[in-house]
N, C-alpha and C positions, 0 to 999 in steps of 0.2 A: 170253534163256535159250537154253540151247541144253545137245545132249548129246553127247557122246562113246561110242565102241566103238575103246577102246583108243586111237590117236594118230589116229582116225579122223573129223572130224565126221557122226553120222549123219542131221545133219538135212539134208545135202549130196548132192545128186543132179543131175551130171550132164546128164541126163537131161530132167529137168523141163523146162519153159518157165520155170518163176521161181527153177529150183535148187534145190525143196524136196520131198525126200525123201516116201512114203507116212509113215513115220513121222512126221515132223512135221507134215503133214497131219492127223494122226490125236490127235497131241498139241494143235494148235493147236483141232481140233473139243473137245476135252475139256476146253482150256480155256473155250473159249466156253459149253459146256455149262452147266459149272459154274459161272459167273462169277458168277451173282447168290448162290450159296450160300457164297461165300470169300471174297464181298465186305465184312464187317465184321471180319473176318481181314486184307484188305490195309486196310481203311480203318475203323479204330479207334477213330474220336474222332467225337462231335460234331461239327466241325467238319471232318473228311473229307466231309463231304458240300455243303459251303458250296463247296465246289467240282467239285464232281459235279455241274456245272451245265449246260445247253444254248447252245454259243456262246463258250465260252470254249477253255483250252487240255486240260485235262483230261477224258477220253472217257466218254460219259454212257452211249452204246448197242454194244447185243452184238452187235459186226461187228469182220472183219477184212481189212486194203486193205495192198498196199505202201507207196503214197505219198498215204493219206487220212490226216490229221491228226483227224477226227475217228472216227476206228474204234476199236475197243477192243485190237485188237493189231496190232502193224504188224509190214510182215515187211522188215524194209532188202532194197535193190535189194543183187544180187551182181555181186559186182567183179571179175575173171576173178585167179585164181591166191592168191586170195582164202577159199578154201574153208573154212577153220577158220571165219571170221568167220561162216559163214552161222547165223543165228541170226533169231528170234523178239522181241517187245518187247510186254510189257504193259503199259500204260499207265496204270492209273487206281490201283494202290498210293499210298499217301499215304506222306511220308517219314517221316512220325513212326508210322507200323507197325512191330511187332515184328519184325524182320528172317526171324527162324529157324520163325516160326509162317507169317508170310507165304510164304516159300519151301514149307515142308513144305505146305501145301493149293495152292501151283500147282503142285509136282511132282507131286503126288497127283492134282490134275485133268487136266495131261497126259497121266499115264501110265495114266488111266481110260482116255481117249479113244484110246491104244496096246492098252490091255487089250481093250477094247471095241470097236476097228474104228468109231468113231466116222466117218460120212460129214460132210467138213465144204462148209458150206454157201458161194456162192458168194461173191467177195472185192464191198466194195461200193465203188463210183468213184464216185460222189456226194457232196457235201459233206451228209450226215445231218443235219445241222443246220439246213438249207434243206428239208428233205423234211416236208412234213403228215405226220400222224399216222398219217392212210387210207396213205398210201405207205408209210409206216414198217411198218405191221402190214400190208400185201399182200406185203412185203419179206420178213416175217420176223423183223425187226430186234425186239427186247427192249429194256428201259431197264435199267438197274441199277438199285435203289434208291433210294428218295429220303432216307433218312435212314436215320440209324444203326437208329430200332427199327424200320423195315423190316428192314432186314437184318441184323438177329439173331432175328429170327422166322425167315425161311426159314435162316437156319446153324442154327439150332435143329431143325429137322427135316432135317436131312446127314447120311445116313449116313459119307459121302464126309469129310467132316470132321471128323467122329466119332472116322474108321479113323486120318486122317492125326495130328489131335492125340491120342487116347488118351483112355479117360472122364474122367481127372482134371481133364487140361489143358481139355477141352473144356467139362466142365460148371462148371470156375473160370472160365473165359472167358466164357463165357454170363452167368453169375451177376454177375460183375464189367462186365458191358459193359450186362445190364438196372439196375443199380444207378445207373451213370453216365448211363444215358436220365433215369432217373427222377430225380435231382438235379437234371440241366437242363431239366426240362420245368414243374419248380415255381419256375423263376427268370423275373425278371418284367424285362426286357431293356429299353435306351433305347429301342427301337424303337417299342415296345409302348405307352413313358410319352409320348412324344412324337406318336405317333399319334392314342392315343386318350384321353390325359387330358382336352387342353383340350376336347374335345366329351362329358365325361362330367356 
């Protein structure tokens, strides 16, 4: 992601040490903010979260790094003459998300963290995935959700999400995403049969 003023990029500064703007700074904090409230908005299904896992390639914790593979937004290195490119990357959208709903709540989280002067916290060079838990919370560091009805519980109390989808869309989405928990949570999986039948 990234914004434009005019034929401008203004996430492009210069200035910086990493060539990012106050503004995106400030968008970048608003998305971290908000990450765990817009996270059943990027990650929709059940099985967004079978990969919302520790260790693999898609980022589980609310950080942001240039070149850490496990942070939740990464910021590309800048390429000199390059300036349009300079841009932002969030990571943990599932592809099978609504495109226009998922956009609408990370613009909206960005431009909270524009609206709001959002201070954002520092970038993490660590590979997160190697760090204890005590590290993790002395960090700061947050998880995302572990499963979809986590996170439709906290998108349920957003205002933030509220604003960005509209009451209709919003309380269809809710309604439609506890319904789909609840389908899959009365399904009784191989896992399940093969675990614990023969010791029943």
């Amino acid at each position: 992601m990234s914004l434009f003023k005019g034929s401008r990029n203004a996430f492009y500064d210069p200035k910086d040490k990493i060539h990012l703007s106050k503004l995106a700074k400030y968008f970048i904090a608003g998305l971290l903010k908000h990450s765990r409230e817009i996270c059943s908005v990027c990650c929709q299904w059940v099985n967004s979260y079978k990969r919302l896992v520790p260790g693999y390639e898609a980022p589980v914790y609310v950080s942001w790094a240039q070149r850490n593979r496990s942070a939740l937004i990464r910021v590309p290195r800048y390429k000199p003459g390059k300036e349009k490119a300079t841009r932002i990357e969030m990571r943990n959208p599932d592809p099978a998300c609504n495109p226009y709903l998922a956009f609408s709540v990370m613009l909206a989280a960005g431009l909270e963290g524009v609206r709001k002067k959002y201070k954002l916290p520092e970038p993490v060079a660590n590979n997160i995935y190697e760090m204890s838990e005590e590290e993790r919370e002395k960090a700061g560091i947050e998880s995302l959700p572990d499963d979809l009805f986590e996170a439709i519980k906290i998108t349920e109390k957003s205002p933030l999400v509220r604003r960005a989808l509209g009451d209709k869309v919003f309380e269809y989405f809710i309604r439609n995403k506890k319904d789909e928990w609840d389908e899959y949570r009365k399904q009784v999986t191989n896992h399940e049969l093969s675990r614990y039948l023969a010791i029943l």
